[in-house]
py3Dmol code that shows the C-alpha trace and the ligand (Angstrom):
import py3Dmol

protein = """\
ATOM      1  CA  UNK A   1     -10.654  29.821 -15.593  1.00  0.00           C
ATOM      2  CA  UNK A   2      -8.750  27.377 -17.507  1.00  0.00           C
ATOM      3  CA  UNK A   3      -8.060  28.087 -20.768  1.00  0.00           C
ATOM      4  CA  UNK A   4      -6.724  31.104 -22.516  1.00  0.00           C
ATOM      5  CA  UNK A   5      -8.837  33.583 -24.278  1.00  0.00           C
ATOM      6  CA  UNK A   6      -9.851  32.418 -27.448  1.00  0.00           C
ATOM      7  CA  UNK A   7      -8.913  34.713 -30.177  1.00  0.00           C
ATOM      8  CA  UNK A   8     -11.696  35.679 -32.701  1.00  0.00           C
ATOM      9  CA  UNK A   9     -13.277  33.208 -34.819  1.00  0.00           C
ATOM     10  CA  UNK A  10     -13.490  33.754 -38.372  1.00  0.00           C
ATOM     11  CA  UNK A  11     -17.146  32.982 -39.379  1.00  0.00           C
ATOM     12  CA  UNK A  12     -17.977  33.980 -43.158  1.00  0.00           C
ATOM     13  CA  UNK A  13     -20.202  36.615 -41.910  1.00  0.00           C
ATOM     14  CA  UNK A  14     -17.069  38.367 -39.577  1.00  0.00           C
ATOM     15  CA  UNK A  15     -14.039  37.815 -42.004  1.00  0.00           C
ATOM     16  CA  UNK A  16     -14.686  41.279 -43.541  1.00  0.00           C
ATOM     17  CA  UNK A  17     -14.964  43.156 -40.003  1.00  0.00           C
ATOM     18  CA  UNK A  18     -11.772  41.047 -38.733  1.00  0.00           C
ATOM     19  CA  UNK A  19      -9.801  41.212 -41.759  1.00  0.00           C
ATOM     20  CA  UNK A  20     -10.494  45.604 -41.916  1.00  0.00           C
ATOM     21  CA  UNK A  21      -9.519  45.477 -37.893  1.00  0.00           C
ATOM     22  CA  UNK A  22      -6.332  44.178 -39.071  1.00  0.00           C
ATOM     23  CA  UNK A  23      -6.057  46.760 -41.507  1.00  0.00           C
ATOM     24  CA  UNK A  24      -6.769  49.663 -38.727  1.00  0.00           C
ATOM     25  CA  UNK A  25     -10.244  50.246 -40.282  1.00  0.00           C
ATOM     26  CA  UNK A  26     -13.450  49.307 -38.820  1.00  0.00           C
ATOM     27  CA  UNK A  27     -15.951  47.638 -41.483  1.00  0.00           C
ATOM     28  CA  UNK A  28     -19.858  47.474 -40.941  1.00  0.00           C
ATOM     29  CA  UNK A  29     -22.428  45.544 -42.951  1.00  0.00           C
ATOM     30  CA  UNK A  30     -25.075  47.627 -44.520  1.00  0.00           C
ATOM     31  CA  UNK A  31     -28.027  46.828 -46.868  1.00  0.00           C
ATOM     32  CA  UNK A  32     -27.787  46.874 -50.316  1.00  0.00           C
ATOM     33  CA  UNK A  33     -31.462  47.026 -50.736  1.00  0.00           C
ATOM     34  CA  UNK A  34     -32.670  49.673 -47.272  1.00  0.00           C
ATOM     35  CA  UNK A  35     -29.140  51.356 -46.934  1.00  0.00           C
ATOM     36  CA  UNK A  36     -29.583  50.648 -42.995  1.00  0.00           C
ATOM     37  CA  UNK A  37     -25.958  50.369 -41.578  1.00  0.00           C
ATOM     38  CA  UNK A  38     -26.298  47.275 -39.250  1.00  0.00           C
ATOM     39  CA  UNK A  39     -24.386  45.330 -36.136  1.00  0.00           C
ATOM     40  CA  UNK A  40     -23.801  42.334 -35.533  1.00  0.00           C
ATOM     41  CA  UNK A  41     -22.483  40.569 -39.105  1.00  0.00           C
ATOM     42  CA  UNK A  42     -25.326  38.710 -40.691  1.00  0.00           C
ATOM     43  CA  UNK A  43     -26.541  36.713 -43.750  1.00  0.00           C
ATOM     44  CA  UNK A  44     -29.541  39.057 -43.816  1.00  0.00           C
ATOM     45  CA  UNK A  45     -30.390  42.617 -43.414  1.00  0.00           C
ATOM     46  CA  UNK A  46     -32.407  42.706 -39.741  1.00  0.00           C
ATOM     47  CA  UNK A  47     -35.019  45.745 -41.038  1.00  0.00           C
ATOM     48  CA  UNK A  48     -36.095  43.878 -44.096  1.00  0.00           C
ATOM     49  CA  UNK A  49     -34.165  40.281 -44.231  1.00  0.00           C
ATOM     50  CA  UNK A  50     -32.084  41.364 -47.546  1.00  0.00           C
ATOM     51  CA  UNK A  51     -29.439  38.764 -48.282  1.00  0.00           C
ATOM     52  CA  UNK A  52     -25.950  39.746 -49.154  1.00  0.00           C
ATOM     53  CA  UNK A  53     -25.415  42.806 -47.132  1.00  0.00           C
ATOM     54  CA  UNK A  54     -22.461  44.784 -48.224  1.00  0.00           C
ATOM     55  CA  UNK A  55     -19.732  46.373 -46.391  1.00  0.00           C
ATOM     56  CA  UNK A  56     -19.072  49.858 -45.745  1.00  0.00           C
ATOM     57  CA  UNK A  57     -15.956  51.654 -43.846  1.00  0.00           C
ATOM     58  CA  UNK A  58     -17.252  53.611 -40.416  1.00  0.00           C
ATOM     59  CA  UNK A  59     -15.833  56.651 -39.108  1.00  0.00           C
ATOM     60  CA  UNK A  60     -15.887  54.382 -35.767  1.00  0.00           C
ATOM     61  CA  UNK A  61     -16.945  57.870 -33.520  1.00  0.00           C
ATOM     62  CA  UNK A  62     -19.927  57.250 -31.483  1.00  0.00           C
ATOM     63  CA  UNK A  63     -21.305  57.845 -28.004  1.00  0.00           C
ATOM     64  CA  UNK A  64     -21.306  55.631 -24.726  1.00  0.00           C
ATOM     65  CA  UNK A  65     -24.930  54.036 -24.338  1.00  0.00           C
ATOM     66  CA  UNK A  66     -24.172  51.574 -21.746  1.00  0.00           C
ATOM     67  CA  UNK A  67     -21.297  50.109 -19.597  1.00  0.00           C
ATOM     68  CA  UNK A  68     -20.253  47.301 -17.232  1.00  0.00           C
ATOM     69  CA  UNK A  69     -17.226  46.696 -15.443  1.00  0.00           C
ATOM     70  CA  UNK A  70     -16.342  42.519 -15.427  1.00  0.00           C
ATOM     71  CA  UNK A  71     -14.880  41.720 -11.609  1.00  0.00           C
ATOM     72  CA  UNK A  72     -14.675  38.007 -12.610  1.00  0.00           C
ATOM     73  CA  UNK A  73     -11.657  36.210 -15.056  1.00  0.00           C
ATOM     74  CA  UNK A  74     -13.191  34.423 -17.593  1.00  0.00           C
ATOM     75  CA  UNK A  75     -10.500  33.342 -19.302  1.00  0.00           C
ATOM     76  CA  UNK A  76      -6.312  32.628 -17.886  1.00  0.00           C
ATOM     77  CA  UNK A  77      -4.671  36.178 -18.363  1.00  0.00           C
ATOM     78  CA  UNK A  78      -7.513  37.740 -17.977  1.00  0.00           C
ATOM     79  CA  UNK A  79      -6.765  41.232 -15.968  1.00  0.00           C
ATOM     80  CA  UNK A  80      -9.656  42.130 -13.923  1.00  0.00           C
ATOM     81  CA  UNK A  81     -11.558  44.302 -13.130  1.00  0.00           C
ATOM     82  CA  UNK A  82     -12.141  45.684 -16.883  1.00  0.00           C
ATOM     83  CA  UNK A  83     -14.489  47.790 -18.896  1.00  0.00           C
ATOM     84  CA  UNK A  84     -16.803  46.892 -21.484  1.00  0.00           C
ATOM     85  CA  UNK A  85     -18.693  49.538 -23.152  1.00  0.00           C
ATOM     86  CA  UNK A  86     -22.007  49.726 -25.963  1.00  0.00           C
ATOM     87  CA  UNK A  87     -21.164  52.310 -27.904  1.00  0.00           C
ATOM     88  CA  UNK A  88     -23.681  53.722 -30.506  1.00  0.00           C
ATOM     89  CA  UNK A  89     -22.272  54.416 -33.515  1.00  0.00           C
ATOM     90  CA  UNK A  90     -23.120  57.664 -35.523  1.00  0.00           C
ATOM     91  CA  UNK A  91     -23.755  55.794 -38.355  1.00  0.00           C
ATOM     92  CA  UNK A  92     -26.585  53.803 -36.057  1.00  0.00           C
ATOM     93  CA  UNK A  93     -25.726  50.861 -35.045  1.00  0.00           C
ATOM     94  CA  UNK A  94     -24.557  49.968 -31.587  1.00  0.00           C
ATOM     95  CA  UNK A  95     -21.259  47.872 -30.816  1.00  0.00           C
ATOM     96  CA  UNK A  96     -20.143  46.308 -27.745  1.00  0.00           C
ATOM     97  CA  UNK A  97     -15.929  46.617 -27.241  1.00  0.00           C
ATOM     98  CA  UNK A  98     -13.574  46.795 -25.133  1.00  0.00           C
ATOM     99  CA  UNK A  99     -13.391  50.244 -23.011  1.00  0.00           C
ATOM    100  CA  UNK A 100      -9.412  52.298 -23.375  1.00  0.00           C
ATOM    101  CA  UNK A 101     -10.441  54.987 -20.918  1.00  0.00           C
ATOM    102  CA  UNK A 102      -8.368  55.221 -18.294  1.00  0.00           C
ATOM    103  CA  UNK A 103     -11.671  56.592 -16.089  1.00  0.00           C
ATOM    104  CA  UNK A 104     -15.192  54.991 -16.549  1.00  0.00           C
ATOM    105  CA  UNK A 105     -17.108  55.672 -19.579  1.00  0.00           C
ATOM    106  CA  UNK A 106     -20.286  58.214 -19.441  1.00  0.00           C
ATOM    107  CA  UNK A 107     -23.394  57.746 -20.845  1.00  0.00           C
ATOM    108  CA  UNK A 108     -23.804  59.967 -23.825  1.00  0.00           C
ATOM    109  CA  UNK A 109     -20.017  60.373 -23.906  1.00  0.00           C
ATOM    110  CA  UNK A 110     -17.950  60.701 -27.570  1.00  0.00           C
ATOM    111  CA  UNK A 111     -15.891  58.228 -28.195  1.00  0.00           C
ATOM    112  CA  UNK A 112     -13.639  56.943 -30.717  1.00  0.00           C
ATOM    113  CA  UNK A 113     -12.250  53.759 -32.089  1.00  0.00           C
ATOM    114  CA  UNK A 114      -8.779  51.958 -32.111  1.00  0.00           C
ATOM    115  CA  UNK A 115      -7.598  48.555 -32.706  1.00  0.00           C
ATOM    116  CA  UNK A 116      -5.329  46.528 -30.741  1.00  0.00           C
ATOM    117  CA  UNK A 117      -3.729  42.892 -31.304  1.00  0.00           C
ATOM    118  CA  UNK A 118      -4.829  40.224 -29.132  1.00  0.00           C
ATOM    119  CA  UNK A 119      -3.162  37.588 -30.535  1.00  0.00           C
ATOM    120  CA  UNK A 120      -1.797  35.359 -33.655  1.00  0.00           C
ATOM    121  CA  UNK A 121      -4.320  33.196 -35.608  1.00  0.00           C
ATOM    122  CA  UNK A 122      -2.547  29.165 -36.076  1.00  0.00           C
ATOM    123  CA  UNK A 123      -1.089  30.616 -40.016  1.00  0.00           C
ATOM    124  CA  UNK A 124       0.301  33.769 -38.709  1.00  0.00           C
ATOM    125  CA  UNK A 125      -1.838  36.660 -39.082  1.00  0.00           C
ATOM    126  CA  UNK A 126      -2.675  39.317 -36.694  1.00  0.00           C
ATOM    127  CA  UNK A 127      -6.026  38.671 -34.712  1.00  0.00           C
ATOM    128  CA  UNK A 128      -6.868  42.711 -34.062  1.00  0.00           C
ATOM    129  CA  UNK A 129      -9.940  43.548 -32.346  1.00  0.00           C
ATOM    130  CA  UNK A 130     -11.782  47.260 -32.231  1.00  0.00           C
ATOM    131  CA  UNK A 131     -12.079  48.935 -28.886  1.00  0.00           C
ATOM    132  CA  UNK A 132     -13.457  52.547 -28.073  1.00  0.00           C
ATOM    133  CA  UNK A 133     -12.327  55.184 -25.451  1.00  0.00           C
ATOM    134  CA  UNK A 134     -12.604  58.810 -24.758  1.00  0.00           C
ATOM    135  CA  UNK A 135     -12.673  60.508 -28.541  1.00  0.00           C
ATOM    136  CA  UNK A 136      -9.470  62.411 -27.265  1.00  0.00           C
ATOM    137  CA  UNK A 137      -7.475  59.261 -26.503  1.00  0.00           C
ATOM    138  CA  UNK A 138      -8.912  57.961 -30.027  1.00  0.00           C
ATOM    139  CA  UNK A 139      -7.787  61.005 -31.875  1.00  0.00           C
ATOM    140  CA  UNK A 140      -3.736  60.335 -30.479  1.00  0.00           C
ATOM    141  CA  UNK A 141      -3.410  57.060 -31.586  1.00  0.00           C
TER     142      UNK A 141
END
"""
ligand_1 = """\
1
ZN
Zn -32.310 46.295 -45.281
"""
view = py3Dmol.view(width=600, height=400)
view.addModel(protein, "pdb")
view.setStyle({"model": 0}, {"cartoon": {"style": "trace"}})
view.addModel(ligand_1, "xyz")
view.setStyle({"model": 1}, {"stick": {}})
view.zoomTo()
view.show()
């Protein structure tokens, strides 16, 4: 626990996920050839190894499929103990953020999506990340 978090790097395949964070919107690759919606940002579609995937905007609802609460800093700043959450997206694919709630997640719980700044990229721009939380908490923001 030296170093500062790093902010998000921007790999070809992630630019269009970061860049629609920024924006407030959360962006998914899906096949051009299957239609599959897909997670993480590849070069390939992982059903049928399609190049070129496209890019689609998600409603970013979902449920809780899995949590784990980190007890250990990583990373200088860090605040611990936090949250991080596996949410399945209705749209299919599953996503692994930052948790909002204020109590733990549930399995099998709705949840919804917001963005939040964790940082400033060397040129200036906003490095915004998705996060999910109870759908209520979603829906105020
Ligand atoms: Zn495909």
């Amino acid at each position: 626990m030296t170093s500062a978090r790093p902010l998000p790097a921007r790999y070809p395949e992630d630019v269009e996920h970061l860049d629609g964070a920024a924006r407030g919107e959360l962006r998914i690759p899906w096949c051009t050839r299957c239609g599959a919606a897909f997670w993480p940002p590849g070069p390939v579609c992982p059903r049928d190894f399609a190049p070129a995937p496209g890019w689609v905007g998600d409603a970013g609802t979902g449920t809780v499929s899995s949590w784990v609460r980190f007890h250990k800093s990583y990373f200088a700043g860090d605040e611990v103990p936090y949250v991080v959450v596996q949410v399945r997206l209705d749209s299919g694919p599953r996503i692994t953020t930052t948790w909002t709630g204020a109590a733990d997640p549930v399995v099998g719980e709705p949840v919804g999506v917001a963005f939040r700044e964790v940082g400033r990229h060397p040129g200036g721009e906003p490095a915004v990340l998705p996060e999910f939380g109870p759908v209520d908490d979603a829906a105020r923001q």
